[in-house]
N, CA and C atoms as a LAMMPS dump frame, in Angstrom:
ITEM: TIMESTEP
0
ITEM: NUMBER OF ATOMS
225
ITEM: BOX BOUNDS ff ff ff
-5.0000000000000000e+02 5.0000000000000000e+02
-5.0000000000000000e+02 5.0000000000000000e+02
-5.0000000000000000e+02 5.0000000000000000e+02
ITEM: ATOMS id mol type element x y z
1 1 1 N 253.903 202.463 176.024
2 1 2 C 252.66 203.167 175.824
3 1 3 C 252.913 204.338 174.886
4 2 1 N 251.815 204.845 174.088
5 2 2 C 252.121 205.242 172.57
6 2 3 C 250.984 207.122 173.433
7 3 1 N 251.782 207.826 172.994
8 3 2 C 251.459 209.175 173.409
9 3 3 C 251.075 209.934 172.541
10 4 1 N 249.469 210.188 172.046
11 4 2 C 249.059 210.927 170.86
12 4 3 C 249.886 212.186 170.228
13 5 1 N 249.722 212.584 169.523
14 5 2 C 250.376 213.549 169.214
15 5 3 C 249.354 214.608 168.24
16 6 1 N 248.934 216.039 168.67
17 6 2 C 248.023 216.381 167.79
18 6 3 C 248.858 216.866 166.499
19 7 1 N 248.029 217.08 165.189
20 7 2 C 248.127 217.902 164.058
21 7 3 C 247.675 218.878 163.486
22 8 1 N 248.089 219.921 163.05
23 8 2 C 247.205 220.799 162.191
24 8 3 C 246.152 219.981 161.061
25 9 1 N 245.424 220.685 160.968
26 9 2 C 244.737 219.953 159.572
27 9 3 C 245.126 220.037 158.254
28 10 1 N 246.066 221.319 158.3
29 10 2 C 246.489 221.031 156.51
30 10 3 C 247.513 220.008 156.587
31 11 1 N 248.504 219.272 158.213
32 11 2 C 249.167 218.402 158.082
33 11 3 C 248.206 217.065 157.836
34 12 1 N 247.422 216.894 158.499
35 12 2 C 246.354 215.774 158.964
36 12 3 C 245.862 215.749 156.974
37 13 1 N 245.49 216.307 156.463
38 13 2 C 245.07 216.717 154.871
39 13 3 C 245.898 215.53 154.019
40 14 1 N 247.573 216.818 154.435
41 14 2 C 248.28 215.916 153.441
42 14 3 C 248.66 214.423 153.629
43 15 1 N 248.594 214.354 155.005
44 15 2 C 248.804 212.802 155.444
45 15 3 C 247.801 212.114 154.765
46 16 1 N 246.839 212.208 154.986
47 16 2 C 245.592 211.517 153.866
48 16 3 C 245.832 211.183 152.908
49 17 1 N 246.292 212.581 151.762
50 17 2 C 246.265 212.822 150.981
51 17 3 C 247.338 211.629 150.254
52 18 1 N 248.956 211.369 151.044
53 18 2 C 249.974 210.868 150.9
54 18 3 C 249.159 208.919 150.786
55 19 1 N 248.639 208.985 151.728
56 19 2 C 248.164 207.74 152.329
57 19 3 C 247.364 207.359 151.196
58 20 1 N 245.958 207.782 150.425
59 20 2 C 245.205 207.528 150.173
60 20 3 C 245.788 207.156 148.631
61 21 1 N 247.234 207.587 148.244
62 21 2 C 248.217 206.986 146.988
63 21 3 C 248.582 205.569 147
64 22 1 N 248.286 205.395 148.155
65 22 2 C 248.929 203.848 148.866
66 22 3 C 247.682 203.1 149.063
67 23 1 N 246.584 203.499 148.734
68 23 2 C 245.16 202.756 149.223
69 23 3 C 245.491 202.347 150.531
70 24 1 N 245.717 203.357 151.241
71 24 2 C 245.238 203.052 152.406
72 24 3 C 244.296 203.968 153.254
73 25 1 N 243.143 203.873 153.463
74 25 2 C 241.963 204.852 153.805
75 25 3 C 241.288 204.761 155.325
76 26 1 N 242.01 203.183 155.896
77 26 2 C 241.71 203.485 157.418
78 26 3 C 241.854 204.718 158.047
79 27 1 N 240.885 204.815 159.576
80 27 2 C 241.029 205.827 159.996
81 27 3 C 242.205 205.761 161.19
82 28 1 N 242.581 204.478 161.069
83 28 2 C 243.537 204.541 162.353
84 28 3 C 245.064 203.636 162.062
85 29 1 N 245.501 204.235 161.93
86 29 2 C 246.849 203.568 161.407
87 29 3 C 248.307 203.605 162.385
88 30 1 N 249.595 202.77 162.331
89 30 2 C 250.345 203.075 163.192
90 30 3 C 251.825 203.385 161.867
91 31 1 N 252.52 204.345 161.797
92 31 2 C 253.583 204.126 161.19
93 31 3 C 254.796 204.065 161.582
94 32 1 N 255.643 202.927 161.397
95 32 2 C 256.877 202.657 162.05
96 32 3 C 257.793 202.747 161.179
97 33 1 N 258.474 204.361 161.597
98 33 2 C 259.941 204.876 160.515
99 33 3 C 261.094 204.111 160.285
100 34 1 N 261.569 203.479 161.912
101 34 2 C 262.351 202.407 161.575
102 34 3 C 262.595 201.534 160.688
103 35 1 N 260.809 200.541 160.471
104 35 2 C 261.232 199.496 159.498
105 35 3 C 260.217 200.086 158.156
106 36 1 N 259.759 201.156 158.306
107 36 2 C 259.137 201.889 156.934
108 36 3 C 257.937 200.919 156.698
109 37 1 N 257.293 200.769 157.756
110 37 2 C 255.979 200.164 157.436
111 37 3 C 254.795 200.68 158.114
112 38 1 N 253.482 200.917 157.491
113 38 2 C 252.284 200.996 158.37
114 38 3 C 251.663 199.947 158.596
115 39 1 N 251.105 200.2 159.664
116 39 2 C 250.141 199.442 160.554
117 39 3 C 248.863 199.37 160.236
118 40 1 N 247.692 199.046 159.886
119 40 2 C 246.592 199.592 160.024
120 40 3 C 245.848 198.686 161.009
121 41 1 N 244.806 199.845 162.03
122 41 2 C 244.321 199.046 163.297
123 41 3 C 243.108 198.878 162.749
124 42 1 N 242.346 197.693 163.145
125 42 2 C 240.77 197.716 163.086
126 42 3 C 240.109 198.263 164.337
127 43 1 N 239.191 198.793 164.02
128 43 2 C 238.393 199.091 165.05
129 43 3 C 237.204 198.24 164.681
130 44 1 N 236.864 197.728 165.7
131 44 2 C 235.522 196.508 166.099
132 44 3 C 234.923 197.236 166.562
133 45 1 N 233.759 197.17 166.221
134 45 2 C 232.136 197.663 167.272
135 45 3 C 231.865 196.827 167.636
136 46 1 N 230.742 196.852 169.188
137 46 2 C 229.934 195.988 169.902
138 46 3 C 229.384 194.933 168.952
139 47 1 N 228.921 195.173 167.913
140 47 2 C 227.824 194.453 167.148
141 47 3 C 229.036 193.163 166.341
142 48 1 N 230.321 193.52 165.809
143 48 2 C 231.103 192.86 165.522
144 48 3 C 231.404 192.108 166.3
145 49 1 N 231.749 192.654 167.759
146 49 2 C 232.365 191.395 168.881
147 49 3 C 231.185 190.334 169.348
148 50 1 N 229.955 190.974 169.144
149 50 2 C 228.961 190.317 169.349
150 50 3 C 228.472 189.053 168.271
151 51 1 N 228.661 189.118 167.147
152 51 2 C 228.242 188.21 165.871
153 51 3 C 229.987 186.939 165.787
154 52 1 N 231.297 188.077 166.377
155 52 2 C 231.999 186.941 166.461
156 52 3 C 232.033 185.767 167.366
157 53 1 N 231.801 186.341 168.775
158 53 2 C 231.881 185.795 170.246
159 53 3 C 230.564 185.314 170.442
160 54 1 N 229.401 185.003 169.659
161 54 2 C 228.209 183.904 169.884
162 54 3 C 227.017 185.21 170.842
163 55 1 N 226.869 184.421 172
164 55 2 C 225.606 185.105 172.651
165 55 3 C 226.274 185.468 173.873
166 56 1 N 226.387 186.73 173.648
167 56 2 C 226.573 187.257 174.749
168 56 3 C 225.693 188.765 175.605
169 57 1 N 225.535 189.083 176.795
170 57 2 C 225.045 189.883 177.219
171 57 3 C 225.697 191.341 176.846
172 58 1 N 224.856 192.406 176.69
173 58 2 C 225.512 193.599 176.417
174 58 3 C 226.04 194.101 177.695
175 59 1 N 226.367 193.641 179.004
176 59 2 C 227.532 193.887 179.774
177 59 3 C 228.585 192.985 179.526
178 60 1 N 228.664 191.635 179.549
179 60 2 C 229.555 190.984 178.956
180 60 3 C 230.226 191.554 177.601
181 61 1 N 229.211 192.125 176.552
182 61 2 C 230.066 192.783 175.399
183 61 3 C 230.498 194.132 175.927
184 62 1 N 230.314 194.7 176.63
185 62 2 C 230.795 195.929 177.035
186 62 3 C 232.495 195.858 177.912
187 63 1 N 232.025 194.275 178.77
188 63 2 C 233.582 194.072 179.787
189 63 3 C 234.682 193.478 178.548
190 64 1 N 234.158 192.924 177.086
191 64 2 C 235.458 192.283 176.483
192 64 3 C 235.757 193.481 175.37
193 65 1 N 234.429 194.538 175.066
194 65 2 C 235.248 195.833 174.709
195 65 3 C 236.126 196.183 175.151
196 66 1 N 236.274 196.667 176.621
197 66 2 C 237.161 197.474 176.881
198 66 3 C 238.115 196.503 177.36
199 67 1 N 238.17 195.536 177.82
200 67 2 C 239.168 193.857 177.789
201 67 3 C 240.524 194.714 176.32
202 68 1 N 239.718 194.565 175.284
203 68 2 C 240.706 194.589 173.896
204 68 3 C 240.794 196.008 174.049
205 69 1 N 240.683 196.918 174.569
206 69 2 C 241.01 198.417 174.308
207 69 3 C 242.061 198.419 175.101
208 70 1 N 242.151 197.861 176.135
209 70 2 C 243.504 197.922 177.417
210 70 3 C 244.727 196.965 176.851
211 71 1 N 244.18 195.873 175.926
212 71 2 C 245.299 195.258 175.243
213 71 3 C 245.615 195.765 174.218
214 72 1 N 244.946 196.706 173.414
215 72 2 C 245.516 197.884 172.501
216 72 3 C 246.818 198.715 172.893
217 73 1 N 246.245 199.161 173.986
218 73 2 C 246.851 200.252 174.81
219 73 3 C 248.67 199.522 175.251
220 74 1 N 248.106 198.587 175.812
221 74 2 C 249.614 197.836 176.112
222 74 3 C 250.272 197.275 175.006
223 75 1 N 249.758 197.133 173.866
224 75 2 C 250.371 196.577 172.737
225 75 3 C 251.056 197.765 172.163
């Protein structure tokens, strides 16, 4: 399990700043120093899981939201 870590904003800035040389402009990314690679995560909205996964009820889209947020979490 992955333990946030906060930043200043002129760090949070230049990280952007570094990132956005690399076209990379997600807002959520993972970087792994070891093998010198980023990650970038998607974030899905309701309306996405909904147009992929057919017809479903907005409690059903609400239980496989948070379904993939807990397999985030453990991933």
């Amino acid at each position: 399990m992955s333990i946030p870590k906060k930043m200043d904003k002129q760090t949070a800035n230049e990280l952007r700043s570094l990132l956005s040389r690399m076209n990379v402009t997600q807002s959520k990314i993972k970087i792994n120093m070891e093998n010198n690679t980023i990650e970038i995560e998607d974030d899905y909205s309701i309306d996405d899981i909904l147009e992929s996964a057919g017809s479903l009820t907005p409690e059903q889209a609400k239980e496989l939201t948070e379904e993939i947020k807990k397999m985030r979490e453990r991933g």
